[in-house]
C-alpha positions in Angstrom: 0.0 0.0 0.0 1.1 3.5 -0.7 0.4 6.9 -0.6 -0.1 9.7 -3.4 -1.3 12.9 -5.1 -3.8 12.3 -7.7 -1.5 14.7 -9.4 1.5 12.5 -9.2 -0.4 8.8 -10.0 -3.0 9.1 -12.5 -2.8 5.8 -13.9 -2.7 3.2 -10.9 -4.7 0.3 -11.3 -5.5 0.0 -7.3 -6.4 3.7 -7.2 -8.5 4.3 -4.3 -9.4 7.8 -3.3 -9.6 9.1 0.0 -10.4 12.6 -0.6 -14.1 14.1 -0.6 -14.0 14.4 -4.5 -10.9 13.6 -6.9 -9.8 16.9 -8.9 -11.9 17.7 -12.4 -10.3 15.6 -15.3 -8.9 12.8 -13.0 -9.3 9.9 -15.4 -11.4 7.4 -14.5 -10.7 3.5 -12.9 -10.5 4.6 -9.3 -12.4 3.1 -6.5 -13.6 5.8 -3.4 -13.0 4.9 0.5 -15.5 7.7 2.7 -14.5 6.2 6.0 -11.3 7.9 5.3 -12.6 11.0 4.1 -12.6 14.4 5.7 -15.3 16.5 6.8 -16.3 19.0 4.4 -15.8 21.8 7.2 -12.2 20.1 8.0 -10.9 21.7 4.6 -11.3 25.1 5.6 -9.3 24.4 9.0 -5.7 25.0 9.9 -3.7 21.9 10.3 -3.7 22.7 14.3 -7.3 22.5 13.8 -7.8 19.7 11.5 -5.6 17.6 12.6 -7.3 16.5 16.0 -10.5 16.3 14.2 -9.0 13.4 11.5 -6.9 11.6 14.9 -11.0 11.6 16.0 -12.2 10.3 12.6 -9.4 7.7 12.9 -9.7 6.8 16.4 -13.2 5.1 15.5 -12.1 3.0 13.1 -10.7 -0.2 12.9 -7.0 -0.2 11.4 -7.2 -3.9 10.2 -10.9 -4.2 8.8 -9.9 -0.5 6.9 -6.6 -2.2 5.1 -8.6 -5.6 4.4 -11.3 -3.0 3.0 -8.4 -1.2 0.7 -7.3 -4.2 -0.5 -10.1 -5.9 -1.3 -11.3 -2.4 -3.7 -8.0 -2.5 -5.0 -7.7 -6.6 -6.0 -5.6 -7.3 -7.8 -3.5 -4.7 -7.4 -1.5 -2.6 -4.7 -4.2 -0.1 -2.8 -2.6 3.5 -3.7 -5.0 6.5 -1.8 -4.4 9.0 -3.1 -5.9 12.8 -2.4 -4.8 16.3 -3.5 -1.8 17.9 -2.2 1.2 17.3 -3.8 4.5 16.8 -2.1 7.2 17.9 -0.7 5.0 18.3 2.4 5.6 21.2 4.7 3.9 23.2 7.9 1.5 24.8 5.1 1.3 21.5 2.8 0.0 18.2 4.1 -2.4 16.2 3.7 -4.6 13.4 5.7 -3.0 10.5 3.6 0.3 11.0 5.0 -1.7 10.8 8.5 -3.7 7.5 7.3 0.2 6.4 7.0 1.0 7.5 10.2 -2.1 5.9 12.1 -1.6 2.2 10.5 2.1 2.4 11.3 1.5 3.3 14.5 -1.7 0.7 15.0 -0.5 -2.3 13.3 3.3 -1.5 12.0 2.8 -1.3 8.6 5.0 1.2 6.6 2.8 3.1 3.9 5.1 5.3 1.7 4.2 8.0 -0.5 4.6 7.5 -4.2 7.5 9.9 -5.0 6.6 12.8 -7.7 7.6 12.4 -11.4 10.2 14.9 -11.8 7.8 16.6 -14.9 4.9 17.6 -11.8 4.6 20.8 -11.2 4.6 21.9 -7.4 2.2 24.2 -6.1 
């Protein structure tokens, strides 16, 4: 499993978006996962204020029923979730994926990497 901007993986088969809504002209052949979604009112927050709200979200469900979820919408292939910021992630850009990452390390010791940008994306 692995982590990405639907900027920087347009094209993976086990595409599984995390985000409220994937950016206009996306292309298609990607699978959605709401329990990992955001509030709509969490994408107008600050990360001080966001991120307790998405521990919360989180903190109710289960780590191991959400990755047999993932990769059972992504079969055959490797679960990649993306959402929209692109990296290199800083104080002003982050993104919950990277926190999904963070949460099943932490709960079961799984590593989830992010998917490293082509070096044609443009940041920003």
């Amino acid at each position: 499993m692995r982590t990405a901007s639907f900027f920087t993986d347009t094209t993976s088969p086990g595409r599984i978006s995390i985000a409220r809504w994937a950016p206009r002209g996306t292309p298609a052949g990607f699978a959605v996962y709401r329990p990992l979604n955001p509030t709509a009112p969490m994408l107008k927050m600050a990360r001080a204020d966001y991120e307790p709200l998405y521990w919360a979200i989180l903190s109710r469900l289960d780590p191991r029923r959400v990755v047999e979820d993932l990769y059972r919408l992504a079969d055959p292939h490797e679960p990649v979730l993306p959402c929209w910021e692109r990296s290199p992630f800083s104080e002003t850009v982050w993104r919950h994926r990277r926190l999904v990452a963070a949460w099943l390390e932490r709960e079961l010791g799984r590593v989830v990497p992010e998917i490293a940008p082509h070096l044609t994306d443009s940041a920003g």
